[in-house]
Structures are given as structure tokens and as C-alpha cells.
NURONU-214540 format. One line per 3 residues: number of its first residue (from 0); their letters; for each residue x, z, y of N, C-alpha, C. Coordinates in steps of 0.05 Angstrom, whole numbers. Each point is the difference from the previous one (the first is absolute). Layout:
<nodes>
NUM> A> X,Z,Y,X,Z,Y,X,Z,Y; ... $
</nodes>
This chain:
<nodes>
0> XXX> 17,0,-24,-17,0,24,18,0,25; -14,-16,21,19,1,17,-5,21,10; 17,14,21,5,28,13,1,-16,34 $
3> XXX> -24,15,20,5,2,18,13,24,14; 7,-8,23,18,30,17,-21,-2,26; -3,17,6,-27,8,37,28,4,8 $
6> XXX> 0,-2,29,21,18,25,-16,10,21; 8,32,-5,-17,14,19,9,-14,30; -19,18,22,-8,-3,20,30,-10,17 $
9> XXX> 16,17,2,23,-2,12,23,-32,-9; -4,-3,-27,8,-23,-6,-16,-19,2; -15,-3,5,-29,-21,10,9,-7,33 $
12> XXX> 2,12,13,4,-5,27,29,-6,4; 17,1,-20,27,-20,2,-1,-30,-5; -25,6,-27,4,-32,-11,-18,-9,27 $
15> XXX> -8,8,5,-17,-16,20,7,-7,30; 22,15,3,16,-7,29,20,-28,-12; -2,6,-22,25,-24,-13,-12,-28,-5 $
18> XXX> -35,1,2,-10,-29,-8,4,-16,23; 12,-20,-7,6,-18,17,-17,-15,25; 4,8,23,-16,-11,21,6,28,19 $
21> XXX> -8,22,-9,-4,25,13,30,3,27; 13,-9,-15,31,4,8,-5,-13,31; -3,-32,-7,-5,-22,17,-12,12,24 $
24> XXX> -24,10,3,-21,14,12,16,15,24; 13,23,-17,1,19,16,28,-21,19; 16,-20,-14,23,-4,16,-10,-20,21 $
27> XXX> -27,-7,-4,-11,-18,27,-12,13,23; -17,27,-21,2,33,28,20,-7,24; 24,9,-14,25,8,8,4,-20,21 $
30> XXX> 6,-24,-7,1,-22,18,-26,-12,14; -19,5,3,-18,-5,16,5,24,35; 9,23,-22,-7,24,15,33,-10,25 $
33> XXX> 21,-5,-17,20,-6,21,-3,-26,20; -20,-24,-14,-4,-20,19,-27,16,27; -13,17,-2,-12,9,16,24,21,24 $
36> XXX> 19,11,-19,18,19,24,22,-21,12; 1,-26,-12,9,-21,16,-9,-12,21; -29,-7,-3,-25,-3,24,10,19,21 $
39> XXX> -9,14,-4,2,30,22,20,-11,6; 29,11,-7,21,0,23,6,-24,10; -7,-27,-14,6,-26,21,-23,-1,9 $
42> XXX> -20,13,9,-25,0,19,15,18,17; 1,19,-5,18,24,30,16,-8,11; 25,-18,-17,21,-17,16,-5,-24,13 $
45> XXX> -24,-7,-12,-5,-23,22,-17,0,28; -17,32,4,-17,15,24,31,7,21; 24,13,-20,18,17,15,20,-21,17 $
48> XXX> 7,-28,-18,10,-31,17,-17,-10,24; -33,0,-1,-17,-14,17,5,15,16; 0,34,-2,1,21,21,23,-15,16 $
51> XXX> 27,4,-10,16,-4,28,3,-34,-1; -14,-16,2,-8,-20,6,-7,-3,36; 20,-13,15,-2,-8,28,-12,-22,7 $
54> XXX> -14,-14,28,2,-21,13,17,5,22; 0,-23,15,24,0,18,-13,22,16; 27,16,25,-2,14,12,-20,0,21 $
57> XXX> -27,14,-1,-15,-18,30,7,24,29; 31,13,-10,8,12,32,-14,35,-5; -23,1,-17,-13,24,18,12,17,-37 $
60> XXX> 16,9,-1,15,15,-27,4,16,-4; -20,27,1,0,18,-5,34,30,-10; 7,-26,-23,6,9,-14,43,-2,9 $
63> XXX> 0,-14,27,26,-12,11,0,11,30; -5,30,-3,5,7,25,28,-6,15; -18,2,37,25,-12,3,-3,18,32 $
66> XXX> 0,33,-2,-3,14,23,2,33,-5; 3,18,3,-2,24,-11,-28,8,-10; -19,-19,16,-22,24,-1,-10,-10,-33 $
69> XXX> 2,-33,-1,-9,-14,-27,24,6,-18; 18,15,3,24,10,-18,-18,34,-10; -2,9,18,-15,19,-9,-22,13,-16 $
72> XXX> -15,-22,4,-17,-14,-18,-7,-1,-33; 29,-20,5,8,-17,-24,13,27,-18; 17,16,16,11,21,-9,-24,22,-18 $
75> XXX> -19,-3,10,-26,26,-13,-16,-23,-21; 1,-34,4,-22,-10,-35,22,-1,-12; 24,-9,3,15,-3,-26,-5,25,-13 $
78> XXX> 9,10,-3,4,38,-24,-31,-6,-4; -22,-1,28,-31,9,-20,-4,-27,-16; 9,-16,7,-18,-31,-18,26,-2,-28 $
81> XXX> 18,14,-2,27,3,-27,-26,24,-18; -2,26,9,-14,13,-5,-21,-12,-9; -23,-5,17,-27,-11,-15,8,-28,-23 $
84> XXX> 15,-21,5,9,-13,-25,6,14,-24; 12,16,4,12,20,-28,-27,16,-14; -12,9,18,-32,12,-12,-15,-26,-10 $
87> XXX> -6,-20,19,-16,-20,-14,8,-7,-17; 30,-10,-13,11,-9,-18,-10,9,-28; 6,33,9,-12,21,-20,-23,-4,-9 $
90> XXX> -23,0,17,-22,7,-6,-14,-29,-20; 17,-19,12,-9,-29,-10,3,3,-28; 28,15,4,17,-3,-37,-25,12,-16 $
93> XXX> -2,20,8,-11,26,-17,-23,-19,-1; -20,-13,16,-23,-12,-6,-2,-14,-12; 25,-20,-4,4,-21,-30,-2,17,-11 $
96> XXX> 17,21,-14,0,14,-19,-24,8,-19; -9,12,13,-17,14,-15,-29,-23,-3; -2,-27,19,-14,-25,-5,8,-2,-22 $
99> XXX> 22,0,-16,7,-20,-21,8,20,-28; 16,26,12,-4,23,-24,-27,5,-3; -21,4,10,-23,14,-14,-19,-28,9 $
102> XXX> 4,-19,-17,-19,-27,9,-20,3,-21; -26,-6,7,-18,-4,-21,10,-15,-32; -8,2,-23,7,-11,-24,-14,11,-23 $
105> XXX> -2,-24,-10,-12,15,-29,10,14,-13; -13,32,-10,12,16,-18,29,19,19; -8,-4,24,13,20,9,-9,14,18 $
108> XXX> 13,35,3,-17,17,17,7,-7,31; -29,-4,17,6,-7,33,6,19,14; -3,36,-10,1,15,14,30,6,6 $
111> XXX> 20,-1,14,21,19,7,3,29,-2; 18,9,-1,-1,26,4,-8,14,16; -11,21,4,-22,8,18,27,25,17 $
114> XXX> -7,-2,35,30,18,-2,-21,16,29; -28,-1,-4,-15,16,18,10,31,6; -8,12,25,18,18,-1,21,14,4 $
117> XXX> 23,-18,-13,35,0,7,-3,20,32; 10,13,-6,15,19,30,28,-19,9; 21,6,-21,11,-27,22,-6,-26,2 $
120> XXX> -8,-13,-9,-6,-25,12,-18,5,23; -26,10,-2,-1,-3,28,3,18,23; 25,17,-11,13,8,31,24,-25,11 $
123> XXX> 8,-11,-29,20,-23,10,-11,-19,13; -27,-12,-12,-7,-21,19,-18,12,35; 4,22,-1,-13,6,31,27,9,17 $
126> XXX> 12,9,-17,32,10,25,9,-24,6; 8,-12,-22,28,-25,9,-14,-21,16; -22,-5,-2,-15,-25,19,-3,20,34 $
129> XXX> -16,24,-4,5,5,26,27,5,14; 23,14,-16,34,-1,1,9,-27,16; -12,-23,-14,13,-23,15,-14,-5,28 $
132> XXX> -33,3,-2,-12,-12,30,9,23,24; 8,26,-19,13,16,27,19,-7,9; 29,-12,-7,19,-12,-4,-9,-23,28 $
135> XXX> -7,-18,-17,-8,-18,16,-18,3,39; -22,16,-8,1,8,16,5,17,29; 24,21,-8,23,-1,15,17,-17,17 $
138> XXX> 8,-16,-18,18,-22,10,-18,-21,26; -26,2,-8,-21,-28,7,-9,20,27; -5,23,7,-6,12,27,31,7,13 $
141> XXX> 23,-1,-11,19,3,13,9,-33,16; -14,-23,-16,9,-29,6,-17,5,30; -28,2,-10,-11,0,23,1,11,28 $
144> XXX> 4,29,1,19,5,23,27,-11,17; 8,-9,-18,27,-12,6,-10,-33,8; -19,-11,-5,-4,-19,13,-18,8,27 $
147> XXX> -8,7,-2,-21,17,24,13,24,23; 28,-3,0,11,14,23,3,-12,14; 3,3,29,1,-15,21,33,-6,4 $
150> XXX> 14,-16,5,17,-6,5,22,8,27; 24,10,-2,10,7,28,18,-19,9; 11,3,14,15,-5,16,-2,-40,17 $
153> XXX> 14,-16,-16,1,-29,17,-20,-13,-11; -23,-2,7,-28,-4,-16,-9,-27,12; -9,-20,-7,-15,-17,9,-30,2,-8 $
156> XXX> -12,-1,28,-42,4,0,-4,-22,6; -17,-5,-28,-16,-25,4,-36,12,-7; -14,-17,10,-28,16,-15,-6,-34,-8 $
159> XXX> -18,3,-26,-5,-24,-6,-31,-2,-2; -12,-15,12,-37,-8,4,-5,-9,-17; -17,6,-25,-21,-18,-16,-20,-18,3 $
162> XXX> -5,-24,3,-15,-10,11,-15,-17,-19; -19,-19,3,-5,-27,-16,4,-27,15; 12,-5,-24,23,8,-25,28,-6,5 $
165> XXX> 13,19,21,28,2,8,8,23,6; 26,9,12,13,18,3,12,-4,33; -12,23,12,21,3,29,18,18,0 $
168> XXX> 25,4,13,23,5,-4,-1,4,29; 4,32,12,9,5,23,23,11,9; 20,-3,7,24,16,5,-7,23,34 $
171> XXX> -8,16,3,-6,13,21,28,0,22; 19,10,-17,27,5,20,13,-28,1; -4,-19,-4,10,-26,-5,-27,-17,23 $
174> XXX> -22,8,2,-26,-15,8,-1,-23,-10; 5,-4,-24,-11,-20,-19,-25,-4,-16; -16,-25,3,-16,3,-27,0,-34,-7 $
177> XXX> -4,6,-28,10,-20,-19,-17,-3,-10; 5,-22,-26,-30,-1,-19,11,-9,-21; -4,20,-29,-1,-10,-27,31,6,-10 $
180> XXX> 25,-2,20,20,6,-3,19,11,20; 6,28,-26,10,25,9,26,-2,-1; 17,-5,24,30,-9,-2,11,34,7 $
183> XXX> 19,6,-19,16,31,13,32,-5,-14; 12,23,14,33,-4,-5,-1,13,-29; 29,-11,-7,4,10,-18,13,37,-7 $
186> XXX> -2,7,-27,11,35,-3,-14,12,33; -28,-4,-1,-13,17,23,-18,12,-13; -13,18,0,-31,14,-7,-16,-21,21 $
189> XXX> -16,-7,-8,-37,-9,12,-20,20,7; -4,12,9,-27,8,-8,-21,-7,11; -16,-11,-19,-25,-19,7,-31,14,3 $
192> XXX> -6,6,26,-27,3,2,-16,-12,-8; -25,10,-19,-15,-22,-8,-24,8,15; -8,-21,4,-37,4,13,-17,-25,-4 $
195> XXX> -23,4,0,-16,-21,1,-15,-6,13; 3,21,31,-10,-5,26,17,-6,25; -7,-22,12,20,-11,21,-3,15,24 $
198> XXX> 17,24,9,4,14,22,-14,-17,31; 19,-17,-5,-9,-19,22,-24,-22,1; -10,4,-9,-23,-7,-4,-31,14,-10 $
201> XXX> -2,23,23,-23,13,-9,-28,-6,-16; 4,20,-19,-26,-4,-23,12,-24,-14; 20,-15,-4,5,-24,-22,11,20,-23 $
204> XXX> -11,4,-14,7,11,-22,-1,-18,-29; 13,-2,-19,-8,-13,-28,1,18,-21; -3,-17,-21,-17,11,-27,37,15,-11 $
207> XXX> -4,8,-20,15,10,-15,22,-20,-14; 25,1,8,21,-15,-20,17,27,-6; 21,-22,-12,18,19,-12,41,-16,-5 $
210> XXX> 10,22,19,36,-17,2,10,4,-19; 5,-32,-12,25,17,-20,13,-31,0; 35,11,-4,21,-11,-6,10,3,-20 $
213> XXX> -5,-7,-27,14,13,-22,33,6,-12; 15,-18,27,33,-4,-9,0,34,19; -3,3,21,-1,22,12,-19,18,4 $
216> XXX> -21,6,-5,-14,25,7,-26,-7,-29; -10,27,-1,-30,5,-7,-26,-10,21; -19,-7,-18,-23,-8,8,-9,29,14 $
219> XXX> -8,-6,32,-15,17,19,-29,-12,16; -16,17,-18,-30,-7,17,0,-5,37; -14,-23,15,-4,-3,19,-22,5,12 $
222> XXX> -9,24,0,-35,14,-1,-9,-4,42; -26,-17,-3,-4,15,30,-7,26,12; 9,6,20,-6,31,16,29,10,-12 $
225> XXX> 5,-1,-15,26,15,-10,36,-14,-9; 15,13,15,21,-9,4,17,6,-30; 14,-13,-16,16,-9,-18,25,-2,8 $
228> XXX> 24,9,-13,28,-12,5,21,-3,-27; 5,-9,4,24,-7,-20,28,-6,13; 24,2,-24,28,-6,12,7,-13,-14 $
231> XXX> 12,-25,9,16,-27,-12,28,0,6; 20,-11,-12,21,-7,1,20,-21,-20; 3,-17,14,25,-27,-17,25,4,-7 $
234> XXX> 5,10,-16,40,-11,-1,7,-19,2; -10,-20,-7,11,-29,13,-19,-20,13; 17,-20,21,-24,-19,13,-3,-14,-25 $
237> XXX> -32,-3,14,-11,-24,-22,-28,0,7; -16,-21,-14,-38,8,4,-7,13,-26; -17,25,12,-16,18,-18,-32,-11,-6 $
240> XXX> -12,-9,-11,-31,-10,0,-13,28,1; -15,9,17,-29,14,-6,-24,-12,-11; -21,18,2,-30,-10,-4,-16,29,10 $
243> XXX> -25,-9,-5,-24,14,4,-13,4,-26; 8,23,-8,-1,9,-25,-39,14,-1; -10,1,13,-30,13,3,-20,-16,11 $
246> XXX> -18,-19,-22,-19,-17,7,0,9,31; -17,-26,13,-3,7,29,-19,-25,1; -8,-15,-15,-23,-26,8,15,-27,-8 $
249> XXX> -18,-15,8,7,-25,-5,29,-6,-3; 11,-6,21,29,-11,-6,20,16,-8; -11,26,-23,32,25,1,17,-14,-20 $
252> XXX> 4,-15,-20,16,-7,-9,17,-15,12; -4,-13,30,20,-10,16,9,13,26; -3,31,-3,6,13,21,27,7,-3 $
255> XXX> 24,-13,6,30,4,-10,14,5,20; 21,8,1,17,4,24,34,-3,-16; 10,6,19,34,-6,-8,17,16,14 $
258> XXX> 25,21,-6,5,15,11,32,-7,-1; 13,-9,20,20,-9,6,21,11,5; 23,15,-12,15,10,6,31,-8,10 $
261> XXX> 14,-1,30,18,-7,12,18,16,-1; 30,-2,3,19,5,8,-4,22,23; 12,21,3,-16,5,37,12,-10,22 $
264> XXX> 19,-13,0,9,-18,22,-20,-18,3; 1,-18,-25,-32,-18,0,-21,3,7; -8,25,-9,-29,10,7,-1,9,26 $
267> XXX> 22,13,15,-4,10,35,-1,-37,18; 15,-17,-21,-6,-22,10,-29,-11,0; -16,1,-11,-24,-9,-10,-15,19,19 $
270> XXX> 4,22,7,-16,12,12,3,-7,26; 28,-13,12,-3,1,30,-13,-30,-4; 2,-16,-19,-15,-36,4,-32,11,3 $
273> XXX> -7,26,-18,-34,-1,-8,-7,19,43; 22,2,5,-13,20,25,-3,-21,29; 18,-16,-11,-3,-36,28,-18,-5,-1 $
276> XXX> -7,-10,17,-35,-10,15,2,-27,-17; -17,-16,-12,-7,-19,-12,20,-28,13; 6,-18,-17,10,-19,9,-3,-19,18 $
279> XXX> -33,-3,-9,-17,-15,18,-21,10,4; -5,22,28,-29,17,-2,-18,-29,20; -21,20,-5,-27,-24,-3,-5,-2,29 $
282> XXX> 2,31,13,-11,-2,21,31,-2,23; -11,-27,15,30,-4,17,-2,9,37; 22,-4,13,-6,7,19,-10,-25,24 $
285> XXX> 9,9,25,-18,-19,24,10,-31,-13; 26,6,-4,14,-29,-1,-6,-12,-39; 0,15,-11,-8,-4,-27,-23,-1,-5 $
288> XXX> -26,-8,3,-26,14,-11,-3,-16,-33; 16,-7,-6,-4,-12,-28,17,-4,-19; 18,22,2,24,8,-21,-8,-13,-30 $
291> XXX> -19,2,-13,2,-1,-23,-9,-32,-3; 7,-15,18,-13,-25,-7,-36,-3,-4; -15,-21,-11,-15,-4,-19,-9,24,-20 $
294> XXX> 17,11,0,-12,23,-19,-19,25,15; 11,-5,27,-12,22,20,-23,3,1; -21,-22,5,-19,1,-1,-17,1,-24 $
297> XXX> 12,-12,-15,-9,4,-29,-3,32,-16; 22,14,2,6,20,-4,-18,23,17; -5,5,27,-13,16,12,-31,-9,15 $
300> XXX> -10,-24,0,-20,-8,5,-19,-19,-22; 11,-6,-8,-25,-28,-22,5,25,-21; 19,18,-16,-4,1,-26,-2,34,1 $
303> XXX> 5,15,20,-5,21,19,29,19,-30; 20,-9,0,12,18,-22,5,26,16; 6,-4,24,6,23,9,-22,34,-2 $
306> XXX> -22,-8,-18,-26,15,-1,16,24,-22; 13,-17,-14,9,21,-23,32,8,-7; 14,-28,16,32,6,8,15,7,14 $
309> XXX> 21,15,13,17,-5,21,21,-20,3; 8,-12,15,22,-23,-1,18,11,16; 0,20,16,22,11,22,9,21,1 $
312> XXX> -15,23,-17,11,22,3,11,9,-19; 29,-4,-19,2,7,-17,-5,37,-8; -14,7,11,2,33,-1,-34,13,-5 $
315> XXX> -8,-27,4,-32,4,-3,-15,-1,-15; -16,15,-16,-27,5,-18,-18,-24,3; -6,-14,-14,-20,-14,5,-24,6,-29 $
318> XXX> -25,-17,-6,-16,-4,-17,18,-5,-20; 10,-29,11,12,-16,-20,38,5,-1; 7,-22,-19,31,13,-1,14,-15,33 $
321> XXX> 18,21,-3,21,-8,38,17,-26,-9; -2,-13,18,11,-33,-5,19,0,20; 12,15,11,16,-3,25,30,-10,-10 $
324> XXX> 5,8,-32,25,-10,-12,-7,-10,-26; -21,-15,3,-8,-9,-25,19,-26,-25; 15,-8,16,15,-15,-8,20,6,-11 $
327> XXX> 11,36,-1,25,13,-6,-10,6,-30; -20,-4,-8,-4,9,-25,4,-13,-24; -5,2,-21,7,-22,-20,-28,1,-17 $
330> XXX> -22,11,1,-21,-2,-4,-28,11,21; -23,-12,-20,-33,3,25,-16,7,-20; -20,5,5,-21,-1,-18,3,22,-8 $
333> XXX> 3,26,3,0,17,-11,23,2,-23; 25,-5,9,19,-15,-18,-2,-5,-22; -20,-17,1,-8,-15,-31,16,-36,7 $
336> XXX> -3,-4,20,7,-38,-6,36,7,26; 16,-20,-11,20,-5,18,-5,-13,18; 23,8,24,-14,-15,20,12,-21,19 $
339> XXX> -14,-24,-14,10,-33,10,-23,-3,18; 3,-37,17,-11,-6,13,-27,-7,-17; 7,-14,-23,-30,-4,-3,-18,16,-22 $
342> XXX> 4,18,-5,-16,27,-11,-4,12,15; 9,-4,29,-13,14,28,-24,-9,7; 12,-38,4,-27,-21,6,-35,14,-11 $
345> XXX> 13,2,-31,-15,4,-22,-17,24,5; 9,18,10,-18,30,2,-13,-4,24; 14,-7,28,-12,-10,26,-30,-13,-7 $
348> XXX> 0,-22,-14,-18,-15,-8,-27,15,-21; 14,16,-19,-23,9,-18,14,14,-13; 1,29,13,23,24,-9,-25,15,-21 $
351> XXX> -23,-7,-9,-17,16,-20,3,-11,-28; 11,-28,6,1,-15,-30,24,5,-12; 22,11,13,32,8,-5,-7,26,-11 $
354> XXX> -7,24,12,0,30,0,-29,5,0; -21,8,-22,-25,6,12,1,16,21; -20,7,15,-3,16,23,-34,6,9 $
357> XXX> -6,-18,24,-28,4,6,-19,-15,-17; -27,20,2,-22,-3,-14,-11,-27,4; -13,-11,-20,-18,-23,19,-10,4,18 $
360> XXX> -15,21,3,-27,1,22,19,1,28; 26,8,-6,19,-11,30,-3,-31,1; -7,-9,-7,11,-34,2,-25,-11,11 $
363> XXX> -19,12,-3,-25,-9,10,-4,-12,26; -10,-12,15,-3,-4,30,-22,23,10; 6,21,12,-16,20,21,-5,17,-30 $
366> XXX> 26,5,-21,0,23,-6,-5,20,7; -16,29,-4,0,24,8,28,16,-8; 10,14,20,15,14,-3,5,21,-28 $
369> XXX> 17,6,-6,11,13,-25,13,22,3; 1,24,-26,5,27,14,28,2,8; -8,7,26,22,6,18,-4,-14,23 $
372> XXX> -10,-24,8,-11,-19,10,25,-29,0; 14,-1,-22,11,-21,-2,7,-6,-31; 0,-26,2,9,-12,-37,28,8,-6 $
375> XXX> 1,9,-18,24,4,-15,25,-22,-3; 21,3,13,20,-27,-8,-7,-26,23; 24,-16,-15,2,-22,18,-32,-24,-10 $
378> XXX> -6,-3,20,-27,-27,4,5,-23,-14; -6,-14,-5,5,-22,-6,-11,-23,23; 24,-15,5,-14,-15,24,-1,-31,-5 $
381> XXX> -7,-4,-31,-3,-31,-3,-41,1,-9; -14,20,7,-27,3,-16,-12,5,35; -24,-7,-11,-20,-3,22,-4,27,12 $
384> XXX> 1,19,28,-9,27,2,-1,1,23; 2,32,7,9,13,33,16,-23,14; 19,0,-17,23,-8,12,12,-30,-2 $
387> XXX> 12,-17,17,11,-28,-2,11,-3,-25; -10,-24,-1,21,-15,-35,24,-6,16; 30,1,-11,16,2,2,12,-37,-10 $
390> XXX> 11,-12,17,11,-26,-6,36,5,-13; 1,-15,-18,28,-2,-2,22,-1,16; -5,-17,12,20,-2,30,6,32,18 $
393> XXX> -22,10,-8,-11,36,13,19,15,-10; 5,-2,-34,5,12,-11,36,3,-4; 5,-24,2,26,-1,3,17,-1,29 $
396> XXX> -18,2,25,12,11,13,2,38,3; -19,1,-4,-3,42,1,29,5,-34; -4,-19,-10,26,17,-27,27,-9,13 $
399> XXX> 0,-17,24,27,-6,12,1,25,14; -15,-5,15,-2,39,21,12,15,-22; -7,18,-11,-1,10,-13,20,7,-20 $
402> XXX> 10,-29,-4,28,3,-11,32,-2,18; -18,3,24,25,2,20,-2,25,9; -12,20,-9,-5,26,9,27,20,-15 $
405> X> 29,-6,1,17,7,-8,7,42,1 $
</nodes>
């Protein structure tokens, strides 16, 4: 007779890890499980490449100070943004982790270990997170003071006007005002008044912007009724780009300015050219009554610019920006466009289609007045309204003016 043999329980579950396939199984586990921890890390390395992924420089660079105060700055995110990378890093890891250690599957338990309870763990996770934001916060009200002291000794005062949608630039001890670009010496402190009400101009007040230079300073609110200041400074000449970092209406994404820093031999130079009476003022005397040519009349009678400009007083507040050295500049428009003869032509003619600005209901003929009792920005003077259509021939004599205004 033949003789069978049984194998208990324990030898049963050998032969059976040994039938062929089982093996296979678990070694495609294995390798499935490492083509998934391959995913992951060439997904992280390819977020952590895009991260420092650049386009070209567009000037406003946070991260390339180029002044004490934006050194200072830079000095308080590096350590907190090294810090918070190192936590996120963490927290990311640990969140793969346990995604992929305790992943749903057949025939296995979903629960983790249960660690409810723990005295240290959660005194560790409540000390060391508040440990660091105290840390941090220290350092972050000590930055801020230190940007927020007033400056002593060889100071340059400028206050700068918020407007729509440009920037005025007043030098008080200099009797300068400018527009859009803030020329100062170099290795000087600035300190920049901000306001958004024009002194000289009672009750002109505007809406809310906000200064910022990112090679040199932090972003500072430009609030009306209340005065703002900040302190700027260049180590080297060169142009700094600002902006208007705080919606303000229609045209804020082209509310730009440029902050110019000279040599100070240069710059005392620039200041005695911006303090000379205009090259060619408009208004002449017994023997002159028509200095400016053709443009004279054009300029102060048919197109009435003088309603919102000055042409003569370089020291004067007006509505609109001071033109008395308009030609010394290297941009207009709220330093958004460079400034040639015929992107001058171009705004003269229909400065709303370049830079939005005024509403339609300005364009209207016997529009009603608008709050404040005037339209926002330059007119456009090629559309039917209030005001004369503007001829070509018009237009390129007022951008000759204009560009002789050295």
C-alpha cells in the first residue's frame, strides 16, 4: 500500500511560500514600491529646479540689494526663508511617508500606531514651533525699528506725492519738483516723505498707493491725511525701478517711477541745471512776446496745458507733472515709455490709448464733471469733446517745445 505523509501547519506554509509565482509577487511589490519612491524624488527635484528657475532681470530684485536698508532686509528672509525650507522640506517628507507606509491594500492593517496622548510629543511639537516664531520674531521687530529710525546727520528731504498714476518728487531745500524720477547722490541717506496729499494744492488729495523700490528699500503705504516715511540709499550710480505696489485704479500697473542715483559732484550738478529757469520760458518779455515760437500759442491758449502744467517755474506744484525740465529726463508717462520725439507725438495726440487713464464719460462733449471736478489723466485730444481735436502739425510742434525744455 502506498503510504502517504500530511505536513503539519508550520511545514505547509513553507511549501507554500516555495510554489512558484509567490516569490515573483512579492519581488514586483518591491519594485513597484521603489518605482513609486522614484516618482516622488524626481517630482521634488523637478518643483526644487523650476523653483530657482529665472527670467531676465526686470530691475525691481528683491533679492540683489543694492542699499543698506534692502541689505537689511535681505539680512532678516534669508535665515527665516533657510528655516521655513528646512520645516517644509520636513513636513513634505514625513507626508510622503506615511502616504506611502500606511497606504491602503489588501490584507493589510490601515491603522498606525496610535501615539494619542504622548506627553512628549506634544510638548515637543508646541515648544519648538513657538521656540522658532519667537526667534524669528525678535529679529523681525528689531529689523523694523531699524528701518523706521529717523536718520541724522547729512540727510537729503525729499517728500514724494502719490498721484494718478504718477509720482511727484519735491526737494524742499533744493526747491525742486520733478515727476516720476527720483535723482539723489550717492552713499547719502534719503528720507522720503510719503503723502498722498499735495500741500500745495489745497484739498487735492489721492487714493491710497504704496513706495516701493525693491533693490533699496521695503514697501511703504502712501495713505491720505497721514504722513509715511521711509529711508533710501545707493552704493552705486545707476537706475533703481520702483512701482506702486497698492492697487490705486485703473492705470496702477503703470504707475512706475525710476530712482536715479549720481555721483555727488553729478548730482549737485543736476541740481543747479533742475534750479535754471527753463530754456525756453513761454512767457516773454516787451521785446520777446513769443519765445516759444508756434508752440506758444498752442501750448497756453488753443490747448489750455497750462490748466494742469507749469512750464516756468521749476519749483512749482502743479495738478499735473512740472515740465519746466522736461527734457532732462530719460522717461514720461509715469516712467513707463522712453522718451523720444515720437512717443511724445504719440501721447500728445491720444495719451489714453498708450497708458489707460480717463473714463469715457470724460470724452464725452459737455461731460459732467467727475469726483473732484476733473477727469483723471491726460485727455485725449484726437476724439470729439470739451476740448479741440488736436492736428498733427499741433502735435509735433508742442513735443519740439517740450523737448527743448532742457
Amino acid at each position: 500500500m502506498h503510504k502517504r505523509s500530511f505536513a503539519g501547519p508550520e511545514e505547509a506554509q513553507v511549501r507554500v511560500r516555495a510554489i512558484p509565482g509567490h516569490g515573483g509577487r512579492d519581488m514586483r511589490r518591491r519594485v513597484s514600491r521603489a518605482r513609486r519612491w522614484v516618482a516622488v524624488s524626481v517630482a521634488l527635484g523637478a518643483v526644487a529646479v523650476l523653483a530657482g528657475c529665472r527670467g531676465p532681470d526686470n530691475g525691481q530684485n528683491s533679492l540683489d540689494p543694492q542699499g543698506p536698508a534692502a541689505r537689511t532686509i535681505d539680512n532678516l528672509f534669508v535665515p527665516v526663508f533657510l528655516i521655513a525650507t528646512v520645516i517644509g522640506i520636513g513636513v513634505l517628507a514625513a507626508t510622503v511617508f506615511v502616504a506611502i507606509r500606511y497606504r491602503s491594500g489588501a490584507g493589510r492593517n490601515e491603522n498606525p500606531k496610535q501615539i494619542h496622548g504622548s506627553t512628549p510629543l506634544e510638548i515637543g511639537w508646541t515648544i519648538i514651533p513657538a521656540l522658532i516664531l519667537l526667534v524669528v520674531a525678535v529679529f523681525t521687530i528689531r529689523t523694523v525699528f531699524d528701518l523706521a529710525r529717523e536718520p541724522e546727520g547729512d540727510v537729503l528731504q525729499v517728500t514724494s506725492v502719490g498721484k494718478q498714476w504718477w509720482w511727484q518728487f519735491n526737494y524742499p531745500d533744493e526747491e525742486i519738483v520733478t515727476a516720476n524720477e527720483l535723482v539723489i547722490p550717492t552713499e547719502t541717506e534719503v528720507r522720503v516723505k510719503l503723502t498722498a496729499c499735495d500741500d500745495s494744492l489745497p484739498g487735492e488729495c489721492n487714493v491710497i498707493h504704496s513706495f516701493w523700490v525693491p533693490e533699496l528699500a521695503g514697501k511703504m503705504d502712501v495713505i491720505p491725511g497721514r504722513d509715511n516715511a521711509t529711508t533710501i540709499e545707493a552704493d552705486d550710480p545707476g537706475t533703481y525701478l520702483g512701482q506702486c505696489a497698492e492697487y490705486c485704479g485703473l492705470s496702477h500697473a503703470n504707475m512706475r517711477f525710476r530712482v536715479i542715483a549720481k555721483e555727488p559732484a553729478d548730482y549737485e550738478q543736476w541740481v543747479e541745471e533742475q534750479q535754471a529757469p527753463p530754456a525756453v520760458p513761454l512767457q516773454g518779455g516787451a521785446d520777446d512776446a513769443d519765445p516759444a515760437g508756434p508752440a506758444q500759442a498752442l501750448v497756453l491758449e488753443t490747448y489750455q496745458c497750462g490748466n494742469c502744467h507749469t512750464f516756468d517755474n521749476p519749483g512749482a506744484s502743479t495738478y499735473g507733472p512740472n515740465l519746466a525740465h522736461f527734457a532732462s529726463r530719460t522717461t514720461f508717462a509715469s516712467g513707463y515709455y522712453e522718451l523720444t520725439r515720437e512717443r511724445l507725438i504719440e501721447w500728445l495726440l491720444d495719451a489714453p490709448s498708450l497708458i489707460p487713464m480717463e473714463t469715457e464719460d470724460c470724452r464725452e462733449p459737455g461731460a459732467p464733471a467727475v469726483e473732484g471736478g476733473t477727469c483723471v489723466g491726460m485727455p485725449s485730444f484726437t476724439k470729439d469733446g470739451p476740448g479741440p481735436v488736436m492736428s498733427q502739425s499741433d502735435a509735433e510742434q508742442i513735443a519740439d517745445y517740450l523737448l527743448s525744455l532742457k
